[in-house]
C-alpha positions in Angstrom: 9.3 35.0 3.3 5.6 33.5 3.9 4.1 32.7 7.0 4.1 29.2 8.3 -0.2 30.1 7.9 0.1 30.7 4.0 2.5 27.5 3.7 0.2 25.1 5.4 -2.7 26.4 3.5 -0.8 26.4 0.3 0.1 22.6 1.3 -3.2 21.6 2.4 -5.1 23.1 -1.1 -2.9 20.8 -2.8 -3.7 17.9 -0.9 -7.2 18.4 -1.2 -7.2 18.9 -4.5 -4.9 15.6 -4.7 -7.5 13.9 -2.6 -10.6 14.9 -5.0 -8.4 14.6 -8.3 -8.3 10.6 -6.9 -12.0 10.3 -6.4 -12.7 10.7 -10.5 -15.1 13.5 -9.9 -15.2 16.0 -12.3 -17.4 18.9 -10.9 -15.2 18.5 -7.7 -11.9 18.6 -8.9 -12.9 21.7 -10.8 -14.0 23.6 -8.0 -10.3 23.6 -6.8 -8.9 24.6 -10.5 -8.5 28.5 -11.5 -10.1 29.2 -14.7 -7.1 30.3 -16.2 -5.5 26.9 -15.0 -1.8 26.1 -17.0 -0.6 22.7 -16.5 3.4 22.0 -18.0 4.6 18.1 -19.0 6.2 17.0 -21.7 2.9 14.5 -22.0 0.4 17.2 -21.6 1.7 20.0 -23.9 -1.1 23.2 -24.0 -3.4 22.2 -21.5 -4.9 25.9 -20.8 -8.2 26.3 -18.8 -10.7 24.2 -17.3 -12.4 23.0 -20.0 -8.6 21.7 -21.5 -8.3 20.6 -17.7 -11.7 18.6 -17.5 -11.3 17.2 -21.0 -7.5 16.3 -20.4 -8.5 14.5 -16.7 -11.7 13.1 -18.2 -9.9 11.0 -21.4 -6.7 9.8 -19.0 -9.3 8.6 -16.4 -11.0 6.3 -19.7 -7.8 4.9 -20.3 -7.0 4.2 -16.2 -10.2 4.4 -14.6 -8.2 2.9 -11.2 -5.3 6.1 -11.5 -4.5 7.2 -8.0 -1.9 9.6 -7.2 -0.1 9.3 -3.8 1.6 12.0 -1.9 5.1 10.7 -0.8 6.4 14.3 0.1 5.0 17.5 0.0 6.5 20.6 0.6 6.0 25.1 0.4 7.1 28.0 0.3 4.4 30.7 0.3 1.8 29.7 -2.2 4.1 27.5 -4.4 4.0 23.7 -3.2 6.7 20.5 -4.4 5.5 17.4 -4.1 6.4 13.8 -4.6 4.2 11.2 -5.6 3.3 7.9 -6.7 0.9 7.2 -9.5 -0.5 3.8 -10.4 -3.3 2.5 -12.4 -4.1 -0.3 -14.8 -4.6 0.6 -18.5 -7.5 -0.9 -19.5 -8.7 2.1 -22.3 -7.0 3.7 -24.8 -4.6 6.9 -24.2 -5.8 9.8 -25.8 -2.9 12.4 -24.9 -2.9 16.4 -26.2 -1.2 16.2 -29.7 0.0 12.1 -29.9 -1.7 8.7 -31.4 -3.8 7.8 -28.8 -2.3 4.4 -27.6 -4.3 1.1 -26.8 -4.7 -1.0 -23.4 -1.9 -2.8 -21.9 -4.0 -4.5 -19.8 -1.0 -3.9 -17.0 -0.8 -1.8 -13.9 2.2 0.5 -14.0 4.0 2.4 -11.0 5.9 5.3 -11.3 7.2 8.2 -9.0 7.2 11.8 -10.1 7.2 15.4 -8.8 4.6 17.6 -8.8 4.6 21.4 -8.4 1.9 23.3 -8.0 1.1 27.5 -8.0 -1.9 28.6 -5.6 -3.8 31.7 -5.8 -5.0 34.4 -4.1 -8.7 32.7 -4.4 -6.8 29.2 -2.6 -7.5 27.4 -6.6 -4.7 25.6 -8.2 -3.5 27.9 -11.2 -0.9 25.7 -12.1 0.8 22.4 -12.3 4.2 21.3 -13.3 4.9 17.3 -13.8 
């Protein structure tokens, strides 16, 4: 079983890289990605690497420029990490997702809770990430 050391750092990369994922900043937020990065969803299907990361988090930020991810739990065991969150945002661009018809502007804010679970290496980057 891991240390109470390698689950608080495990819990605080995450919630560093959720507070720089929230500030829009590309260059940051990939300083706290692997290379080899591997997200899962069933919206984001093949997003492999950083440059699939950066161009994934770049287009979703066009279509919510306002998206902010809230940590409403957050727990870990060794260097895996379950969180809760909130996201919210306005859709004021178009939604280009991986492999869909991008979709147009709402104009609307939407709310909506989902978990998040995340892999950390042995470097302290986020190899993975489950929604």
């Amino acid at each position: 079983m891991a240390s109470q050391t390698q689950q608080a750092s495990a819990e605080t990369v995450v919630q560093d890289y959720i507070a720089v994922y929230n500030t829009h900043d590309l260059d940051a937020s990939s300083k706290k990605i692997a290379p080899d990065i591997v997200i899962s969803s069933p919206l984001l299907a093949g997003v492999r690497g950083l440059d699939a990361h950066r161009k994934t988090n770049q287009q979703f930020w066009k279509s919510m420029p306002d998206f902010q991810f809230k940590v409403v739990n957050i727990a870990a065991n060794g260097d895996f990490v379950a969180t809760e969150l909130v996201g919210a945002g306005t859709s004021t661009g178009q939604t280009e997702l991986p492999g869909r018809d991008p979709i147009p502007p709402t104009g609307r804010r939407v709310e909506f809770g989902l978990a998040g679970f995340f892999r950390v290496d042995s470097d302290r980057l986020i190899a993975e990430e489950r929604y």
